[in-house]
C-alpha positions in Angstrom: 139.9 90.2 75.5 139.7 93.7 76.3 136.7 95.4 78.7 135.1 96.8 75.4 135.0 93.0 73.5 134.0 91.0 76.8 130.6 93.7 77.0 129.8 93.1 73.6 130.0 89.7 73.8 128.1 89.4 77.1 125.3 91.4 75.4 125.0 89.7 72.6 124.9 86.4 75.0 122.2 88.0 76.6 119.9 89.5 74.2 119.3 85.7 72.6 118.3 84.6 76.1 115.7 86.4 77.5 113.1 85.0 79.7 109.4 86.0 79.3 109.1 87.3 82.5 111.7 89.7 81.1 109.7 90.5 77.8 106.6 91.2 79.9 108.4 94.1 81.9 109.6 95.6 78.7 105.8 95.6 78.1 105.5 97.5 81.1 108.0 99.9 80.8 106.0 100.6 76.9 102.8 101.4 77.9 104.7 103.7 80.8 106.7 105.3 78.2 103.5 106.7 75.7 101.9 107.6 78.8 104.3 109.7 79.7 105.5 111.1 76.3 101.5 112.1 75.3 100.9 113.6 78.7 104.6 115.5 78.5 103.9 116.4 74.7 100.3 118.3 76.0 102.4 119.9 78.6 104.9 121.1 76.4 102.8 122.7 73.6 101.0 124.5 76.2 103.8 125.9 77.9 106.6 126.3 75.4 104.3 125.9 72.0 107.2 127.7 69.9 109.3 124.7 71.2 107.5 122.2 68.9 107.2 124.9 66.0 110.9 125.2 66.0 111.5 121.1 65.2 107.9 120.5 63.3 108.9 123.1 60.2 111.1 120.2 58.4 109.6 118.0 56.8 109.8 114.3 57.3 108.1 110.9 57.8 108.4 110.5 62.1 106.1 111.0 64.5 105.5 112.8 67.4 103.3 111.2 70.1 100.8 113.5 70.9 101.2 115.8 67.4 99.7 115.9 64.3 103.1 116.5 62.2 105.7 114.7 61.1 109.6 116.0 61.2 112.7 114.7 60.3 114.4 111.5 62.7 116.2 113.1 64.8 114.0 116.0 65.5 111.6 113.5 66.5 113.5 111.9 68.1 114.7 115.0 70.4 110.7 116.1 70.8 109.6 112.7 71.8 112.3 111.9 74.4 112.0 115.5 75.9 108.5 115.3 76.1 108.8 111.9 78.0 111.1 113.5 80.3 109.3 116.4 81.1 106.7 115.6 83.8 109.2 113.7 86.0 106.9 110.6 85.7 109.5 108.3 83.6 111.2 105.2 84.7 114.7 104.8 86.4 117.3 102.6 87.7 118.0 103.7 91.4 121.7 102.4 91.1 122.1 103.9 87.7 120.7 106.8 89.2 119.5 107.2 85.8 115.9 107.6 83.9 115.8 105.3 81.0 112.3 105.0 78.9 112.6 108.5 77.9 115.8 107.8 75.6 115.8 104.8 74.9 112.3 103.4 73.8 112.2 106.7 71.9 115.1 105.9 69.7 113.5 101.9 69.4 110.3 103.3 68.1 111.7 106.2 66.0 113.2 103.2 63.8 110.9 100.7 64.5 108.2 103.6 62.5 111.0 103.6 59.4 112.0 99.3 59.8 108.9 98.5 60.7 110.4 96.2 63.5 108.2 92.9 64.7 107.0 93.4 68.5 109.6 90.7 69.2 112.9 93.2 68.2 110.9 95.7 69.9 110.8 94.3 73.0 114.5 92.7 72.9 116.0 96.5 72.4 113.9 97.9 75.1 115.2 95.2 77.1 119.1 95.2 75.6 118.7 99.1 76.0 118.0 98.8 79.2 120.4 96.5 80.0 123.6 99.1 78.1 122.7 102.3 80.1 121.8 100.4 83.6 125.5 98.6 83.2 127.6 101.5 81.9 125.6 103.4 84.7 126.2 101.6 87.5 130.1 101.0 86.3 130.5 105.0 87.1 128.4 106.0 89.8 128.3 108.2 91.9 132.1 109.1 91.5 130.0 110.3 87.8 127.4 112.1 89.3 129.5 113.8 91.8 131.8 115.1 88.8 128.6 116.4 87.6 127.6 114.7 85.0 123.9 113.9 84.0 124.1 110.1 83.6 120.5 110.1 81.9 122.5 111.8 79.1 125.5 110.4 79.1 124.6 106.4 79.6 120.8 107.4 77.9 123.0 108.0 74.7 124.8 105.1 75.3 121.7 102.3 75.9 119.6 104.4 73.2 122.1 103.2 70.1 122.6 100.0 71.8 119.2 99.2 71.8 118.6 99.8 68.4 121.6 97.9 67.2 120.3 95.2 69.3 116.7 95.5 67.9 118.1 95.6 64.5 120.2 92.6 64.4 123.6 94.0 64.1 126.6 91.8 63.7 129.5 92.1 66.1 131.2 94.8 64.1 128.5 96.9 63.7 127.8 96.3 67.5 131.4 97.9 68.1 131.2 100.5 66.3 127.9 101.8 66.8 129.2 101.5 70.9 131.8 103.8 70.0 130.0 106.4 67.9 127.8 106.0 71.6 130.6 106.8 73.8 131.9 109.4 71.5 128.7 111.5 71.9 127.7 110.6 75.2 127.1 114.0 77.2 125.4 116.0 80.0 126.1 117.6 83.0 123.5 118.5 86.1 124.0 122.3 86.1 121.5 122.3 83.5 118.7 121.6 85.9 119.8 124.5 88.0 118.0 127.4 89.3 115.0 128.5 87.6 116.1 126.2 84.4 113.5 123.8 82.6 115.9 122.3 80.0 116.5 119.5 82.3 114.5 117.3 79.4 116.8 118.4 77.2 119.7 116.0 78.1 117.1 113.2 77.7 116.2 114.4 74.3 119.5 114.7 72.9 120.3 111.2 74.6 118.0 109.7 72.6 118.8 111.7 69.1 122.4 110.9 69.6 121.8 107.3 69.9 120.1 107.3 66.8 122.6 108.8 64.9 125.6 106.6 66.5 123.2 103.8 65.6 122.9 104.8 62.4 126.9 105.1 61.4 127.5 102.1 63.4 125.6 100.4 61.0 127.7 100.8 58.5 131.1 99.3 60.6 133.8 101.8 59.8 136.9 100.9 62.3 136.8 102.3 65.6 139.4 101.8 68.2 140.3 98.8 70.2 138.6 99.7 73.4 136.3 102.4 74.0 135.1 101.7 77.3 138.2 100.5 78.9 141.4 102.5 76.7 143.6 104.9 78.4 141.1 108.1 77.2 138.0 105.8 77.0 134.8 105.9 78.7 135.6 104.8 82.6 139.0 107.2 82.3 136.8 110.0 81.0 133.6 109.8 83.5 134.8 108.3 86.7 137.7 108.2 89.3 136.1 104.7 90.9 135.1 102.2 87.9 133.3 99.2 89.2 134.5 96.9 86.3 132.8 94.4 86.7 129.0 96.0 85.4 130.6 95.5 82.1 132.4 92.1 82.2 130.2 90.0 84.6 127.2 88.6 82.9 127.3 85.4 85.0 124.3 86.4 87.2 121.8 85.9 84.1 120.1 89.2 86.1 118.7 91.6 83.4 118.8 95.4 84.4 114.8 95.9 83.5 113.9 94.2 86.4 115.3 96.5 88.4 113.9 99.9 87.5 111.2 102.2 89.5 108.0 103.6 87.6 106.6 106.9 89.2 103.6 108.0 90.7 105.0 111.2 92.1 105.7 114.0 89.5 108.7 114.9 91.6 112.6 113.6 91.6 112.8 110.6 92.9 115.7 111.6 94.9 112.6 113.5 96.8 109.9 110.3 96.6 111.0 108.9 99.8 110.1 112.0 101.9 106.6 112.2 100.0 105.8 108.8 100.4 107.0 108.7 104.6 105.1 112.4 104.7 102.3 110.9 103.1 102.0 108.0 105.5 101.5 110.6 108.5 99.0 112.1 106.7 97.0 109.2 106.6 97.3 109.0 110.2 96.6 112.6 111.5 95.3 115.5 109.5 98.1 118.3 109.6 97.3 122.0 109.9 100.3 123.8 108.3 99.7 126.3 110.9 100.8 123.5 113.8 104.0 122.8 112.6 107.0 124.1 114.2 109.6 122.2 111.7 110.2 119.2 109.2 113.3 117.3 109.2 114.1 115.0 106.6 117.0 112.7 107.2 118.5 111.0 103.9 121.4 109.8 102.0 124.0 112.4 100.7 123.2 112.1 97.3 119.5 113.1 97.5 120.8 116.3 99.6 122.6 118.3 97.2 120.3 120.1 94.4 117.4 119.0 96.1 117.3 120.8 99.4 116.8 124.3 98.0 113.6 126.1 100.0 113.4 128.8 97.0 111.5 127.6 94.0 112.0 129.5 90.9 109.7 127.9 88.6 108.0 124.3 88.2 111.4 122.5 87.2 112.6 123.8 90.5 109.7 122.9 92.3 109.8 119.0 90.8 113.8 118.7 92.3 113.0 120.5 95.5 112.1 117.9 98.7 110.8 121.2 101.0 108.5 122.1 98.3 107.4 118.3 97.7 106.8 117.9 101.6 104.8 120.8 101.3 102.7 119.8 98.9 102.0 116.5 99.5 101.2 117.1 103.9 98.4 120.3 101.7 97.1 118.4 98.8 97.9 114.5 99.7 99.7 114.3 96.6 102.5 115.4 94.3 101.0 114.5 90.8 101.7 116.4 87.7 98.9 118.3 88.2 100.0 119.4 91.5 103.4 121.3 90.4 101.7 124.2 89.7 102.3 128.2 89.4 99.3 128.4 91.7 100.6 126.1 94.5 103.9 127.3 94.0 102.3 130.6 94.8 100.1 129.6 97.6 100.8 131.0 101.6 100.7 127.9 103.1 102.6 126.1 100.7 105.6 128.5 100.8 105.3 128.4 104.8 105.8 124.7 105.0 108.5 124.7 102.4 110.3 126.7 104.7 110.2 124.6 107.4 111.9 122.0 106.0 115.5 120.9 106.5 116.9 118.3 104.5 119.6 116.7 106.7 122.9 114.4 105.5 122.1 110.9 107.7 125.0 109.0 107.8 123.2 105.7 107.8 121.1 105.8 105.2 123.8 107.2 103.5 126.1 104.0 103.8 122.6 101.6 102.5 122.8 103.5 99.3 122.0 103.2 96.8 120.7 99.6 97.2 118.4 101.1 99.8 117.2 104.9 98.9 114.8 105.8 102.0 114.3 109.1 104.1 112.9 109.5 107.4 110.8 112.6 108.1 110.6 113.7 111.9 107.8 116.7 112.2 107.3 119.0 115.4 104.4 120.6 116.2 104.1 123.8 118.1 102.1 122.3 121.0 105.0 119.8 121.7 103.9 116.9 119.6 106.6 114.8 117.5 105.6 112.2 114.2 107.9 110.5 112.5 108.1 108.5 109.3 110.2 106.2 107.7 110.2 105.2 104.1 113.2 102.8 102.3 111.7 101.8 99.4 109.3 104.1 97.4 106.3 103.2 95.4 107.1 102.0 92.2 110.3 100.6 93.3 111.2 96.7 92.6 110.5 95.9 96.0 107.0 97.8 95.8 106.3 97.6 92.3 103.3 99.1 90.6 100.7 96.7 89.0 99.7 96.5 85.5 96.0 98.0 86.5 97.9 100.6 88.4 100.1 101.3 85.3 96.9 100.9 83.4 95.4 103.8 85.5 98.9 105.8 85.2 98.7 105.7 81.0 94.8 106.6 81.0 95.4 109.7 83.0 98.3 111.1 81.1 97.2 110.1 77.3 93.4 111.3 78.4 95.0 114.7 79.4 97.1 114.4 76.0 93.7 114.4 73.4 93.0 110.8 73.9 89.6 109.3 74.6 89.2 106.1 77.1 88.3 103.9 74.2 91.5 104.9 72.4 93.3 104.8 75.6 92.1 101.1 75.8 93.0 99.9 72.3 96.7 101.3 72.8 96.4 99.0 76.1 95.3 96.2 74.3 97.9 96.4 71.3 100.4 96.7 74.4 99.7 93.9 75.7 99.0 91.7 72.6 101.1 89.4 71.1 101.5 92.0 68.2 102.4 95.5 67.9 101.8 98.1 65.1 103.5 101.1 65.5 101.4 102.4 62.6 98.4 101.8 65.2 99.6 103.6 68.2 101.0 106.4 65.8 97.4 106.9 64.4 96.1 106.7 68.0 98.3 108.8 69.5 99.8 111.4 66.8 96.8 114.2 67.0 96.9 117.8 67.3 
C-alpha cells in the first residue's frame, strides 16, 4: 500500500473506534468554537461591516453565527470560519502549530445545517477532522512553516473536507477522492499576517470553504491519482524538505489528535502565551511600575521569535502577534483578553514604553524541547538594581494545563453575551452542548441575530 491508502485506511480504523472520553472533548472544542465565532462575528461587523455586506447579498439557506441572514454555502462558510479566527481565542495543536475549530467545525456545521447530521456524526467529524489536519500537520512541520506556509490553511483545508466525509459516511472511494480534491486546494502562506495586515482570518476562512467544496466533489468519486500525499509532486514533496512519515502511516498508538489541542484565554498568538502567562506570574507577586523597568528579556524557542518580536505595532492584528506589545499589556492591565487589544492601549504612553523594552531572544534550550515543550522565560531589570524572573513551559489551556468545562463555560458566556446573546440563551446553547442531542436548527435560532 502506498502512504495515501495506509492514511485512509487508518482513519477509517479510527473513526469507528472512538472512546467517550474522546467524544466529550469534541464537545469541548464545540462550545469553544460558537463562542468564538459569535464574539469574532460582533467584532467583525463593527470593524469591517461592508465585509459581511459583500458575502450576505446572495441569497441562500446557511447561516451565519451571530447574523440575521442567510448566504450561499460557501460564503458562509468563509464568514463563519473567519469570524472564528478573528479574536485569536480559537483552539490549536502546538505540534501542528496549527488552529483547528475555526476550519474545521465550520465546514461540519455548514453541512450538518443542509444533512441535518445526528450529534453522533457531528462529533465523529470534529474528532476525525481533528485527527486529518493534526496528522498531515505534524508530518511537515516546521520545515512547512519555515518555507512559509500557513499550516492553518493549508492542513485546515485538508481536516475540514476530511471531516465532513467522515461525518457523512463516505465509502473508501469517496474518502480518496475528496483527500485529493483537499490536497489540491490546500493553500496559505504567513506573509499574509504581515505588517499592519488583518486578513490573517482569511486563510482560516478559505480553509474551511475549500474543504467544503473538495468534500462536496469527493462525494461524487471521480478518479484521482494513486497517491496524493506520498507521489513524486504530492503533498510531502510540495510542502516540506523533512517529512515525518510516519503521522500518516502509524495509527498503532490508538492516540486521537483532539486530545492534544490548547483552548485560549489570551487574545494573543500563542507563540506569545508563554511570555504572558510567566509575566503574569510576577505580577502576582510584585506590583510593577512601567516607570521602574530598565528592560524585559524574553528567552524562547526559535520559532516563536520570528514575526512575533516586532516592537512597532501597526494595527490590532499586529498587536495580537507581537510578544513586546503582549508583555506590555498584560504587566499594565493583568490581562491580554480580547477586549484588551485595543486602538486605545495600543495608543497609550506607558504601553508603548514597555513594548520597547522588550527583547525577544533565540534560547537554544528551549529551542531543542520544541515543540513538545513551548515555554519562555521572562528575566525583568529594574532601574534600582532589582532582577525577577519567570518561567513558563506549558501555557494555560494547554493539555498539560487544560481549561475546565466551567472555565470554558465562562469563556462561551463572555464572547456570545458580547455577540447579542443573553445569559439565559447563553445557557440553553450550553445545555444542548452538552446533551445527548444536538439541533443545529436550535443553536442557529439562538445564535443567528442581527
Amino acid at each position: 500500500m502506498n502512504i495515501t491508502e495506509t492514511f485512509i485506511n487508518g482513519l477509517m480504523a479510527q473513526s469507528q473506534a472512538i472512546p467517550s472520553q474522546v467524544f466529550e472533548q469534541a464537545r469541548k472544542c464545540l462550545l469553544d468554537y460558537l463562542g468564538v465565532a459569535v464574539g469574532g462575528a460582533r467584532y467583525l461587523q463593527e470593524k469591517h461591516f461592508a465585509f459581511f455586506e459583500t458575502f450576505t447579498k446572495d441569497q441562500g439557506n446557511s447561516s451565519v453565527f451571530g447574523m440575521s441572514q442567510k448566504t450561499t454555502a460557501t460564503n458562509s462558510a468563509l464568514l463563519n470560519g473567519f469570524c472564528a479566527h478573528v479574536l485569536e481565542l480559537d483552539d490549536g495543536h502546538r505540534y501542528g502549530m496549527i488552529h483547528l475549530g475555526a476550519s474545521i467545525i465550520t465546514a461540519i456545521l455548514n453541512v450538518s445545517e443542509k444533512e441535518r447530521l445526528d450529534y453522533n456524526s457531528i462529533l465523529r467529524g470534529i474528532v476525525m477532522g481533528y485527527e486529518v489536519a493534526v496528522r498531515c500537520a505534524r508530518s511537515i512541520q516546521p520545515g512547512h512553516k519555515v518555507r512559509g506556509y500557513h499550516v492553518s490553511g493549508t492542513c485546515g483545508t485538508i481536516g475540514s473536507a476530511m471531516g465532513i466525509a467522515l461525518s457523512c459516511g463516505y465509502n473508501k472511494n469517496q474518502l480518496r477522492a475528496t483527500l485529493a480534491c483537499a490536497v489540491s486546494s490546500a493553500a496559505g502562506i504567513l506573509e499574509i499576517q504581515e505588517d499592519a495586515s488583518e486578513l490573517k482570518p482569511y486563510n482560516v476562512g478559505r480553509a474551511a470553504m475549500d474543504g467544503l467544496v473538495a468534500a462536496q466533489v469527493g462525494r461524487l468519486a471521480l478518479p484521482g491519482p494513486d497517491d496524493v500525499l506520498g507521489g513524486k509532486c504530492g503533498f510531502l514533496v510540495a510542502f516540506t524538505d523533512i517529512p515525518h512519515l510516519e503521522m500518516l502511516t502509524d495509527f498503532s498508538s490508538g492516540e486521537y489528535g483532539i486530545m492534544g489541542i490548547y483552548q485560549k484565554v489570551h487574545a494573543a498568538c500563542r507563540h506569545c502565551h508563554p511570555a504572558i502567562d510567566a509575566i503574569l506570574a510576577i505580577r502576582n507577586d510584585i506590583h510593577l511600575k512601567p516607570e521602574q523597568v530598565e528592560k524585559i528579556d524574553v528567552h524562547t524557542y526559535r520559532l516563536a521569535v520570528r514575526s512575533h518580536d516586532h516592537t512597532q505595532i501597526r494595527g490590532i492584528s499586529s498587536a495580537k502577534l507581537s510578544t513586546p506589545f503582549s508583555i506590555a499589556l498584560a504587566i499594565l492591565k493583568g490581562s491580554a483578553g480580547y477586549t484588551d487589544y485595543n486602538n486605545s492601549n495600543m495608543n497609550d504612553y506607558w504601553i508603548k514604553y514597555l513594548t520597547n523594552k522588550v527583547s525577544v531572544i533565540v534560547d537554544d534550550k528551549l529551542t531543542a524541547q520544541s515543540p513538545t515543550v513551548r515555554g519562555a522565560r521572562v528575566d525583568i531589570y529594574l532601574k534600582n538594581g532589582s532582577f525577577y524572573e519567570s518561567s513558563c513551559l506549558y501555557p494555560v489551556g494547554e493539555p498539560e494545563h487544560p481549561l475546565t468545562k466551567g472555565i470554558l463555560e465562562t469563556k462561551f458566556r463572555e464572547l456570545a453575551m458580547y455577540g447579542g446573546l443573553s445569559r439565559s440563551e447563553c445557557d440553553e446553547v450550553i445545555s444542548e452542548v452538552w446533551g445527548n442531542e444536538f439541533s443545529i436548527e436550535k443553536i442557529v435560532k439562538l445564535t443567528c441575530k442581527k
